[in-house]
Every structure is written in C-alpha cells, then in structure tokens.
C-alpha positions as CSV (number, residue, x, y, z in Angstrom):
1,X,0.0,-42.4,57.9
2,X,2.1,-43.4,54.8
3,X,4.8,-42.3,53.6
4,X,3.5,-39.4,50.7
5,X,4.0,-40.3,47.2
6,X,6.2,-38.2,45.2
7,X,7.6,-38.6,41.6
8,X,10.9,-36.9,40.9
9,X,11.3,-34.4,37.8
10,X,14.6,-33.1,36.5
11,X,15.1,-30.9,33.5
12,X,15.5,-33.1,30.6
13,X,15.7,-31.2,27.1
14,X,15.9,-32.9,23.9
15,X,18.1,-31.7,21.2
16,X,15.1,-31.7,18.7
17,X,13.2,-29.7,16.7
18,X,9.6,-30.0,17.5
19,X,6.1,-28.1,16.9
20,X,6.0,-24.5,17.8
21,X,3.1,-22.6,18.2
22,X,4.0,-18.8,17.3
23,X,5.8,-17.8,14.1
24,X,8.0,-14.0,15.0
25,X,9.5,-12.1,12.4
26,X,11.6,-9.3,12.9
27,X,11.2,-6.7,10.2
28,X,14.1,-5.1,8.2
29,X,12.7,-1.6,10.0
30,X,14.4,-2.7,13.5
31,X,16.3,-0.1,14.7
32,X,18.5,-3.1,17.0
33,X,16.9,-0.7,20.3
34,X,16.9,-4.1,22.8
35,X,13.2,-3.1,23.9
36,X,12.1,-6.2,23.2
37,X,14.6,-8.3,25.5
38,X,13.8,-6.3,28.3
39,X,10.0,-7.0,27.8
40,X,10.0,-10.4,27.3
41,X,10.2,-12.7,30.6
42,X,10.8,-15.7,28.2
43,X,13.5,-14.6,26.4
44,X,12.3,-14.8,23.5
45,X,14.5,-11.7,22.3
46,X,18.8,-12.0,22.4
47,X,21.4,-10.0,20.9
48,X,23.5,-11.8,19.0
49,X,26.6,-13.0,20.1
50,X,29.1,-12.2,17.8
51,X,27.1,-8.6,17.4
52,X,26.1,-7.7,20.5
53,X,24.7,-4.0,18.4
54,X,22.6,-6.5,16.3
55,X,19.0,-8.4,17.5
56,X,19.1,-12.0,17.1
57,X,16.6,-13.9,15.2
58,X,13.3,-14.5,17.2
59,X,13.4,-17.8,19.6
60,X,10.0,-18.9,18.7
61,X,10.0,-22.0,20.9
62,X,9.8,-19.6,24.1
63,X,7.3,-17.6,23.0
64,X,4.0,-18.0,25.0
65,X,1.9,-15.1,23.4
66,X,1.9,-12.3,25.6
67,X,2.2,-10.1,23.0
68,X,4.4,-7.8,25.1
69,X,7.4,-7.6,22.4
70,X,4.6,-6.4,19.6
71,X,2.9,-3.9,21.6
72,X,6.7,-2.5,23.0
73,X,8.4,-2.3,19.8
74,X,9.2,1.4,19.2
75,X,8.5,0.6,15.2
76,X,6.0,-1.8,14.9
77,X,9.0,-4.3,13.4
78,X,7.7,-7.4,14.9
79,X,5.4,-9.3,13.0
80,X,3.3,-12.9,14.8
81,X,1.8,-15.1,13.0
82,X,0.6,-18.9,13.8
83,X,3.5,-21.8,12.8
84,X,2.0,-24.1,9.5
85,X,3.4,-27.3,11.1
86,X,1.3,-25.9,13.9
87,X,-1.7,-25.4,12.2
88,X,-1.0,-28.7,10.5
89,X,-0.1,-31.2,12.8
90,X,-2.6,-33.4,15.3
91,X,-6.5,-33.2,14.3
92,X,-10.1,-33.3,15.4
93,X,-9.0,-34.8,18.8
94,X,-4.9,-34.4,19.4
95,X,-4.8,-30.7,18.9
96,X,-1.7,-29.1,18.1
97,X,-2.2,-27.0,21.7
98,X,-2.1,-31.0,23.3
99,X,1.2,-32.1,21.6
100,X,2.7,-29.1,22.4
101,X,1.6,-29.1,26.1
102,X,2.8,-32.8,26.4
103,X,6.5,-31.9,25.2
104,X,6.6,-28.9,27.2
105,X,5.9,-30.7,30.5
106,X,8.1,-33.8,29.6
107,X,10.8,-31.3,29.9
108,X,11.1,-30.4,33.5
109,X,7.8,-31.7,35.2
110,X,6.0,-28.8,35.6
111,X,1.9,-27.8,35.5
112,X,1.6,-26.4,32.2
113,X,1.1,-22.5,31.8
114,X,0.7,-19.9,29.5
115,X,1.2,-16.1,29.3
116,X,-2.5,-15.8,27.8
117,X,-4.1,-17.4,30.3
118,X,-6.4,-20.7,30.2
119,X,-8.6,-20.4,26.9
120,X,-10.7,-23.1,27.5
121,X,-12.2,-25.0,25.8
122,X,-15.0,-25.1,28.5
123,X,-17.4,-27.0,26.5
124,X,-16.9,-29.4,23.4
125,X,-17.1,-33.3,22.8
126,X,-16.2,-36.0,25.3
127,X,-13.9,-35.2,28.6
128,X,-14.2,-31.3,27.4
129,X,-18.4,-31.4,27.8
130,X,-17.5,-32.2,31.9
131,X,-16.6,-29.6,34.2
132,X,-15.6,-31.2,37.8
133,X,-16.5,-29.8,41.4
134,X,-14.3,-27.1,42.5
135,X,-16.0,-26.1,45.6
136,X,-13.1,-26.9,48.0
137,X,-10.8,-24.4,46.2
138,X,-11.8,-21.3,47.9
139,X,-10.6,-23.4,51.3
140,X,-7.5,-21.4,52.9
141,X,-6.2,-24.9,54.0
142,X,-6.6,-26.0,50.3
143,X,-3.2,-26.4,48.7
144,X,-3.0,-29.4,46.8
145,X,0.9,-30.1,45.3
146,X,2.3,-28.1,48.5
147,X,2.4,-31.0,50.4
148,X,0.4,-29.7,53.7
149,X,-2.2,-32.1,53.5
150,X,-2.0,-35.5,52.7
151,X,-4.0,-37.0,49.6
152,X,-3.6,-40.2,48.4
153,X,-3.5,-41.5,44.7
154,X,-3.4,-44.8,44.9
155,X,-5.3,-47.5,43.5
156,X,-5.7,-51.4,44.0
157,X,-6.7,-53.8,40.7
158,X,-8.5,-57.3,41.8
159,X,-11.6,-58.8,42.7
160,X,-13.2,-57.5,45.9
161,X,-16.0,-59.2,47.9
162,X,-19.3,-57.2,48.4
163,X,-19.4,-58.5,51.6
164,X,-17.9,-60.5,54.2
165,X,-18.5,-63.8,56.3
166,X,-17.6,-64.5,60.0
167,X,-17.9,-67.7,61.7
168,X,-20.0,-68.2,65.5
169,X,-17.2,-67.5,67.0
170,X,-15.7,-64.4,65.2
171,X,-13.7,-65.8,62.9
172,X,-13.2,-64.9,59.4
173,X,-14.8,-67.0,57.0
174,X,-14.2,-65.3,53.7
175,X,-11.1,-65.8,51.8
176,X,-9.9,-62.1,50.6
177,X,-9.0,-61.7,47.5
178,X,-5.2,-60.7,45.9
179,X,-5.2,-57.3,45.0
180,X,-2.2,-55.3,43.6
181,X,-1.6,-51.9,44.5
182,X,-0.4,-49.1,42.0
183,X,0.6,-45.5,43.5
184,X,-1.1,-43.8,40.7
185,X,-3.8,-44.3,38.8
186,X,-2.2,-44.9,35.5
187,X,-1.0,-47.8,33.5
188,X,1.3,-47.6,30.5
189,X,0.6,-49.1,27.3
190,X,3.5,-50.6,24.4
191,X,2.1,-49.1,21.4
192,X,1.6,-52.1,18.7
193,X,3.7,-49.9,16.4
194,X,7.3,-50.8,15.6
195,X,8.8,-49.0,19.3
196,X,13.0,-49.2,19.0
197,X,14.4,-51.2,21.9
198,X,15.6,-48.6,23.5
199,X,12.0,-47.0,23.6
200,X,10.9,-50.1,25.3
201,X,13.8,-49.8,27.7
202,X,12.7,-46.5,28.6
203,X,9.6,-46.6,29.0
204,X,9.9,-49.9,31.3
205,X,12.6,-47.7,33.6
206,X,9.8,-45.3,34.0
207,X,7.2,-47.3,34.6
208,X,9.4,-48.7,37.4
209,X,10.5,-45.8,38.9
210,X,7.2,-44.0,39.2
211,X,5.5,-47.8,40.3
212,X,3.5,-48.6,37.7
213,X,3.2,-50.8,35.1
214,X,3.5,-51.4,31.3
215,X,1.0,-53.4,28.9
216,X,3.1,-55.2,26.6
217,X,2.6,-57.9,23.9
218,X,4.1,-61.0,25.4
219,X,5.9,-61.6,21.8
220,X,7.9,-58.5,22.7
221,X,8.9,-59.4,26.1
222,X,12.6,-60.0,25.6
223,X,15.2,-61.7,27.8
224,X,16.7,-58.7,28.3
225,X,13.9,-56.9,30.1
226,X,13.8,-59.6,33.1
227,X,14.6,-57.5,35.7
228,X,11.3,-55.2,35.0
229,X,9.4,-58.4,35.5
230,X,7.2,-56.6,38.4
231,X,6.3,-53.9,35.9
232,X,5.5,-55.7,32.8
233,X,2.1,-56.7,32.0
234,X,2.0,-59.7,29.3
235,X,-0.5,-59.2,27.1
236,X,-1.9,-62.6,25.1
237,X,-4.8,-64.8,23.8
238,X,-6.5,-67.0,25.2
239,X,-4.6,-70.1,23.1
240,X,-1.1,-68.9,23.9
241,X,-1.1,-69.0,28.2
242,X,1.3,-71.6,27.7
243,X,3.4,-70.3,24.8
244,X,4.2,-67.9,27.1
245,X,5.0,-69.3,30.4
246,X,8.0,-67.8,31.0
247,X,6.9,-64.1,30.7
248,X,3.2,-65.3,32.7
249,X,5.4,-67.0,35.6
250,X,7.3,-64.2,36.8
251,X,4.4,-61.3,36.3
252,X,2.1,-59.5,39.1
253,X,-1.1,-59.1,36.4
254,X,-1.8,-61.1,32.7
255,X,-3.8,-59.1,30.2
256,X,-6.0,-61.5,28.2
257,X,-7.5,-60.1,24.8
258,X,-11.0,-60.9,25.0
259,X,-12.9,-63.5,22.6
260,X,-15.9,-65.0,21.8
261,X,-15.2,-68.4,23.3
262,X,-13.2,-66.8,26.2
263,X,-16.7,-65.9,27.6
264,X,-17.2,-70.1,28.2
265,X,-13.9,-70.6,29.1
266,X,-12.8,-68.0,31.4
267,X,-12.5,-70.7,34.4
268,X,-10.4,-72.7,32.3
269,X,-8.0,-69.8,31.3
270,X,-7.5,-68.1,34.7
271,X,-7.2,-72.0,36.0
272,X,-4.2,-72.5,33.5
273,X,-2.7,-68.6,34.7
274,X,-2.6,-70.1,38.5
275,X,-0.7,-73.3,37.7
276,X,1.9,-70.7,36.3
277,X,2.1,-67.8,38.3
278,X,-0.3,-65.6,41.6
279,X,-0.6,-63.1,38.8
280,X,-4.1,-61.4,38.5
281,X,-5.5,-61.6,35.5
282,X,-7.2,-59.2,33.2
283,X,-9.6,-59.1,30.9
284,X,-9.2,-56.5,27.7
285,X,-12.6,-55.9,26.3
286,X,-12.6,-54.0,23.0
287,X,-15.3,-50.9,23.4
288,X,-17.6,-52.0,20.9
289,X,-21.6,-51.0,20.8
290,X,-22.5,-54.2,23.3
291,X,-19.3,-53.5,25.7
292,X,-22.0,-53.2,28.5
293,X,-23.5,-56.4,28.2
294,X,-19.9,-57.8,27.3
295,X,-18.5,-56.1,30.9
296,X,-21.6,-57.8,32.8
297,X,-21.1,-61.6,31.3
298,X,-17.7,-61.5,32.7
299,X,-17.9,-60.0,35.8
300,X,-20.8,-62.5,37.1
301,X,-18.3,-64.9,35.3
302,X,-15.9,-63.8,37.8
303,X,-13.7,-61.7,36.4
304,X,-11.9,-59.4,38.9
305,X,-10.4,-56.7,36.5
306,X,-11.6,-55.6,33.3
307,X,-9.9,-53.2,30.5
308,X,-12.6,-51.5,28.8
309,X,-10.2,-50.2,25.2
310,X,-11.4,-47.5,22.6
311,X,-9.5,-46.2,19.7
312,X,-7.2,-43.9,19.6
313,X,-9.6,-40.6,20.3
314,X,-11.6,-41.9,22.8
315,X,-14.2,-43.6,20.3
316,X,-16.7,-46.5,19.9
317,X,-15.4,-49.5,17.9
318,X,-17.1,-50.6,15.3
319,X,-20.0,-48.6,16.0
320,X,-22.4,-46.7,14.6
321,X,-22.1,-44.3,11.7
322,X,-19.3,-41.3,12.9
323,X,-21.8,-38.6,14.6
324,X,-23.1,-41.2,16.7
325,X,-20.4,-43.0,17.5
326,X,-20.2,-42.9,21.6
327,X,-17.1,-41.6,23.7
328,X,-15.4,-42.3,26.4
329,X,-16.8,-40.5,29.1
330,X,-20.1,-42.4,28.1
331,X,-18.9,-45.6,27.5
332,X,-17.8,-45.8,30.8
333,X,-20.3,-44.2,32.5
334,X,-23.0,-46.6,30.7
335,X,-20.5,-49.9,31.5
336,X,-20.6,-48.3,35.5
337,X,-24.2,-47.8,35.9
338,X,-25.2,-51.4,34.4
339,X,-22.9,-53.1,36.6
340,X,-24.3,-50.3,39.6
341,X,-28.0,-51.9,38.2
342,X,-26.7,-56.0,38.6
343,X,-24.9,-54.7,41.9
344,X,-21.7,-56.0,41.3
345,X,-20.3,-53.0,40.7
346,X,-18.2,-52.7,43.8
347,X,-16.6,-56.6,42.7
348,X,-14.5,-55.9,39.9
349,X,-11.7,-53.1,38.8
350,X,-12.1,-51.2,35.4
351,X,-9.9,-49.8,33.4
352,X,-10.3,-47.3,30.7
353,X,-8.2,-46.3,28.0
354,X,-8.3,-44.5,24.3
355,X,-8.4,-40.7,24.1
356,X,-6.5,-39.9,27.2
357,X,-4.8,-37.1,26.0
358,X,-4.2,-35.0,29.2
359,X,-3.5,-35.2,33.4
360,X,-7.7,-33.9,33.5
361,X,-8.9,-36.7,31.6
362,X,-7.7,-39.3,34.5
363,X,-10.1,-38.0,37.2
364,X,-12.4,-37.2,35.1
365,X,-12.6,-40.8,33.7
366,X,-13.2,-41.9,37.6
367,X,-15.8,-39.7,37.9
368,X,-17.3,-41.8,35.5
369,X,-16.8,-44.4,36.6
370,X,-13.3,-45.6,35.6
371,X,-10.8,-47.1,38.2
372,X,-7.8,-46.4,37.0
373,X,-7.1,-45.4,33.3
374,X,-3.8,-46.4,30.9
375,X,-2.2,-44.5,28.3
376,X,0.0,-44.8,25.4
377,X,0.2,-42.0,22.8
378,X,1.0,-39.4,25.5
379,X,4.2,-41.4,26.7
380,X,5.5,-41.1,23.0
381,X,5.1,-37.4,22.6
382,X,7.0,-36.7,25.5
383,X,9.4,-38.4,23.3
384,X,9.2,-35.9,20.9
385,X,6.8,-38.1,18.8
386,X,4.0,-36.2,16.1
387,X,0.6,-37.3,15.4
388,X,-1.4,-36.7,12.3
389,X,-4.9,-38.0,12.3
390,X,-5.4,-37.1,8.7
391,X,-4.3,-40.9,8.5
392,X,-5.8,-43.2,10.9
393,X,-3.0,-42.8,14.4
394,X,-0.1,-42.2,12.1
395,X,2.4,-41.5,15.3
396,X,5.6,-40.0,13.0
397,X,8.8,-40.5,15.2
398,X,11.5,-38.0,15.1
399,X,14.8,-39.8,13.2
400,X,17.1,-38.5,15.6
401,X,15.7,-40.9,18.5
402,X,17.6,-43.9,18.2
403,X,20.8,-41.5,19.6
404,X,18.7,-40.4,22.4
405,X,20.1,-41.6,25.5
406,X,17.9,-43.8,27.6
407,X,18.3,-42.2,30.7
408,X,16.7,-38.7,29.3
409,X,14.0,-40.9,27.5
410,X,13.4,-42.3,30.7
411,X,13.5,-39.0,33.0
412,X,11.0,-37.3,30.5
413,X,8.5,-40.0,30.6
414,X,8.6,-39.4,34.6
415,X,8.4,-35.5,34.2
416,X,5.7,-36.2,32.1
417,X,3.9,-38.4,34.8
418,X,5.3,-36.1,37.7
419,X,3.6,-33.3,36.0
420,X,0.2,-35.4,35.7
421,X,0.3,-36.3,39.2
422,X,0.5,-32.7,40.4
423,X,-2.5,-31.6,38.4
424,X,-4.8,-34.8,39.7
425,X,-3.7,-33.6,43.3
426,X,-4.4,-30.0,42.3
427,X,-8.3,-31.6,41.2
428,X,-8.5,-33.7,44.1
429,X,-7.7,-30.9,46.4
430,X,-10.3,-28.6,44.8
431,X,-12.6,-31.4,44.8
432,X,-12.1,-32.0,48.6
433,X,-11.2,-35.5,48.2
434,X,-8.5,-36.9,49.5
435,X,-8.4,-40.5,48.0
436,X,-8.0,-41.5,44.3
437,X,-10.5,-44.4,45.3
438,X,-13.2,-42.0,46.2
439,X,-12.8,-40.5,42.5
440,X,-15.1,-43.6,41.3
441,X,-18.3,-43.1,40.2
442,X,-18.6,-39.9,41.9
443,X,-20.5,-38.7,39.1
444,X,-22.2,-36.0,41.4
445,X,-19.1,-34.0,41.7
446,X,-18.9,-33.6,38.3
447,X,-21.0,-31.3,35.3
448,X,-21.8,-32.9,32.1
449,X,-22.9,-29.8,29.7
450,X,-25.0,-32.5,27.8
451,X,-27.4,-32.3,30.7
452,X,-27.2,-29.3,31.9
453,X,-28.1,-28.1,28.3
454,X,-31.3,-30.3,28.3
455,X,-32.4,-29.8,31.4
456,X,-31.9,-25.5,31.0
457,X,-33.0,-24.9,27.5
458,X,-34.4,-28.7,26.7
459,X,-38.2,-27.5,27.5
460,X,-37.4,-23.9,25.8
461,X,-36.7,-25.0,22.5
462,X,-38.1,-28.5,22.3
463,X,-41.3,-27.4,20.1
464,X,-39.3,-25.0,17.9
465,X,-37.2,-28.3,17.6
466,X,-40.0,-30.1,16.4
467,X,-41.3,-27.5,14.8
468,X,-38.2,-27.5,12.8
469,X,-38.5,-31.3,12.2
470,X,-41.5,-31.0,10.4
C-alpha cells in the first residue's frame, strides 16, 4: 500500500485586519464582574492589562455566536449586533460566511466550526441544490481524517485507452498513454489580475509542497521561478507554442486556450508541443452555451485532457439571459453524460473550474462528473484578499501584503489546502469510497433537490401550475 498522503498545517496568523462577523458592545452599565470571561471558551472577554479591575473591549474576531456572554451578563450590558463590512462584503455567490470561513482555516488548517452549529444552507442554487450520500457515516470503522483506514485522493490527467490490444502470443499491443499523477484533486490557478511577485512565489511554494500544480500565463513565467518548473502549468495560444519554448520545454502539462481554428488544427499544435517537450497538453474550453458539443469535437479529435472554465460564480458564459444562465454542477454534468452518450467518456480527463468556493464543492463536482477541479479566488482570500461582486470579481487586496513574508503566504495557502483535504476525506469516508477516482460520475451517490422536487411535488402542483399560466 502507499505511503498515505498528508499535507502539513502550522499556525500562520496574519497581522491584518480582516471581515468579522459579530459586532459586541459593552454598555456603560458594566459593573467590570468578569462573568463574561469565565463563559466564553473563545476568549472573547479579557481584562485589561494595565487595569486588571476594568473589562477590556470586546475581541470580536473570536466571537463565534454562542451567545453565552449575553445571556450570562448579570446586567444585560452586552449588546450583538452583525459587522456592516460583514453585511457588505462578497455577494449573491461569495458570501460573507465563505470569506470568512476561508481566512479562518488558512490560519492553522483546521475543519471549520462554529459554536451555532451548521446552519445550512441545505438547499439553494448550484453545488448548494446537491446533498451527497452519507450512508457509510453511521459505520463504527468510519473515521475519515484519523488515519485508520486508508483513502486515496489522487488523481491522474491524460488520455486513457477504452480498451486494450494483445498480440497471439500475449503480448501487449497497445501503446499506454502518459498520464501525470496529482495527489489531490486540485489545480491552482494565477489569477489574470495584477498578483505581486511575491504572491506568485507563494503560491508556486505551495503548489509544490502539497504536489500540485499552478495554471499560469506563460508571459508571467519568469526566470526566476525555474526551479518550480514541475509545478507550473504554461498557459498560451495556439500561435505562441513557440514564443514560448522555453517555459513549454521544461513543463509536465501545457494549457492551450481554446479557438475556433484550434478545432482543425489540434494535430498540428500538440505535434509542435512534442518536438519541445513530453508535456501533456490541455485544452481550456470556455463554458459557453455549446461547451458540450465543443468538449465532444475535441475529444474524438484526440484530446486527452480538457478544462471546462466558467466565471467567476460558477456561471454560463455568454449565455442566456441571467435566470437561465446554467451552473456548474449542470454544465458538467450535461458535458459528462454526452461524452457517456458517444462513449468516450472514459478517454479523456476534465477539469472544472469557476465558482469553487469551498473543500464540498470538489467532490461534489466529481459527482458530476468532473475529474479533478482548479481554483483561484480561494487561494487569494487565505491571503487576506476581499471580494465584492457588486462590481464584476473586484478581488480588493489588503495594502499591507507586499510586507507579508513569503513563507507565511506560503504556509496559509497549504493550511488552506490541508484543511480541504480533511473535509473531502471526511465525504469520502461517509460516502464509503475510498478512491478520489471513484468520485467520477457517481452521480447516484449524490441528491440534486431539482429532482427530487419534481419528481415529489412535480405531479401535485403541475395543473395549478398551469392553471396559473393561463
């Protein structure tokens, strides 16, 4: 058996400010009693240090709602309320409660957890309509991150044969494709934004350390990043292979963007990749209305790995009209089941990416029919990063980051991961599965709420729905 994966977290605060969700005020009716410290498991509640007789100000960043310093007080002299930048950061799909939950687990690694308990949501849009399989939890045995029982998370990206060829006398005929394996099912992405060099840096140590791999514009790729040459993915058009030789020639995997006229010339391209470098190539497919049809072209084309992109939430591109603009979760599941329907599904790798917000979404994007999944935004708030979707993806970096060491960058990029990796083994677990491979397509271990809705109430209401149509 292999040796068991295992990513590495260590404490790493940041000497920022960042969101906090609770707002505590300590009236002037206080009588300085110290009920409060001894109620509150997160210290929330000091003395003051140069007072000891007098209550320090509230330390709101602690505070995880459990309401016990409120309901304690002896006169009523604390006062909660919800933060305005709270309230006011994120939108429709980053929710403040994501943000906050990303930070909080970039800074030592651990499953997040509140003193109110899980408040859902348990239905909504997207990843939030689909509730997994948790049949295997009851299981004594079961223990997921504890280590007793050994599941696997990794993944391999290539082209794979659907079947294979022997000669009379035995011998292998076929010629096996490369593959390349990843220990987790998670790529990185280099935001297109304006990222400091020392962001880059950071998140290239990460991706090293944890063994996976950064997407990166090859006009970024910078002499100074050669030794991260196994975890960089250069990222180019079709027309600049060459330009780019240098960054191509020493990488595992080339990301192409995707074009009209790469459809015809897809031979020619991955041709030009081999008299470089072995890397694999792939294809990045923006998720617009005919990314099916798109997805199917190339792999009976050949191509082995294919990056199926949405925006930023998880949406169609360049869709339809904003209600009916598809997500995720469908997009792949539609882009699985025609390739299921041409039976070639088992042939090429996906990849999916847009909208992964949290450790959930991963497996649940499997289910789906993803192979793997990459992310971007996430990696940034660990970094202490805002987002405000008032204005398209408008990531607002903290000003204090270009003094931020690059080792802490790096170690809260791998808590982050380390922390996402414990809560896919926790699903897996649950889920009685014990490879990340199996994940795929396994669409039967899952509950999408858009069905189950139909299929429950669909017949009960459908003539007072038409009724109401006319």
């Amino acid at each position: 058996m292999p040796k068991k994966y295992h990513i590495h977290p260590k404490a790493a605060p940041l000497d920022l400010e960042y969101l906090f969700k609770f707002r505590i005020v300590r009236g002037e009716n206080c009588i300085n009693c110290g009920k409060c410290t001894k109620v509150c498991i997160y210290e929330a509640h000091k003395r003051r240090k140069e007072d000891p007789r007098r209550m320090a100000d509230p330390n709101t960043v602690v505070c995880r709602n459990c309401f016990r310093c409120i309901q304690e007080c002896p006169r009523g002299a604390l006062e909660k309320s919800i933060g305005k930048d709270f309230s006011d950061a994120g939108g429709a799909f980053w929710k403040p409660d994501i943000l906050l939950s990303l930070w909080k687990q970039a800074e030592d690694g651990k499953v997040p957890v509140s003193g109110a308990g899980y408040r859902g949501p348990f239905t909504g849009t997207g990843f939030d309509s689909m509730w997994t399989d948790m049949s295997e939890i009851v299981r004594p045995t079961r223990d997921g991150i504890h280590g007793r029982e050994y599941i696997n998370t990794s993944v391999d990206l290539g082209r794979r044969l659907n079947h294979l060829v022997f000669d009379a006398d035995g011998t292998l005929v076929s010629k096996v494709p490369d593959t390349v394996d990843l220990p987790i099912p998670i790529l990185f992405e280099s935001l297109a934004d304006d990222m400091s060099p020392n962001v880059r840096v950071a998140l290239l140590k990460a991706a090293a350390e944890i063994g996976t791999c950064v997407i990166m514009p090859a006009a970024d790729i910078t002499p100074e990043f050669a030794e991260y040459s196994d975890s960089i993915i250069p990222c180019v058009a079709p027309a600049e292979v060459n330009k780019y030789r240098t960054a191509i020639g020493k990488a595992r995997l080339v990301a192409i963007e995707h074009s009209d006229s790469l459809m015809s010339n897809l031979s020619q391209v991955e041709e030009e990749i081999r008299r470089i470098s072995h890397a694999l190539t792939i294809i990045r497919v923006p998720a617009e209305k005919d990314v099916e049809e798109i997805v199917t072209r190339l792999a009976h084309s050949g191509a082995g790995i294919i990056h199926i992109v949405a925006d930023y939430c998880g949406r169609e591109l360049n869709g339809a009209a904003e209600p009916d603009r598809r997500l995720l979760k469908d997009i792949i599941r539609a882009v699985h089941l025609r390739l299921v329907e041409h039976k070639i599904r088992d042939e090429v790798t996906l990849i999916a990416s847009g909208g992964i917000a949290m450790a959930e979404h991963v497996p649940k994007a499997m289910l789906c029919g993803a192979d793997l999944t990459a992310i971007d935004i996430p990696l940034m708030i660990a970094l202490g990063a805002r987002l405000n979707e008032k204005t398209e993806k408008q990531l607002i970096f903290p000003e204090e980051l270009g003094r931020i060491p690059v080792p802490i960058m790096t170690q809260r990029m791998v808590n982050l991961m380390g922390a996402w990796h414990s809560q896919i083994l926790e699903v897996m677990g649950a889920m009685g599965i014990r490879e990340a491979r199996r994940l795929r397509g396994e669409s039967g271990r899952a509950i999408f709420f858009e069905e189950v809705d139909r299929d429950t109430f669909g017949r009960l209401f459908k003539k007072n729905r038409e009724a109401v149509g006319k």
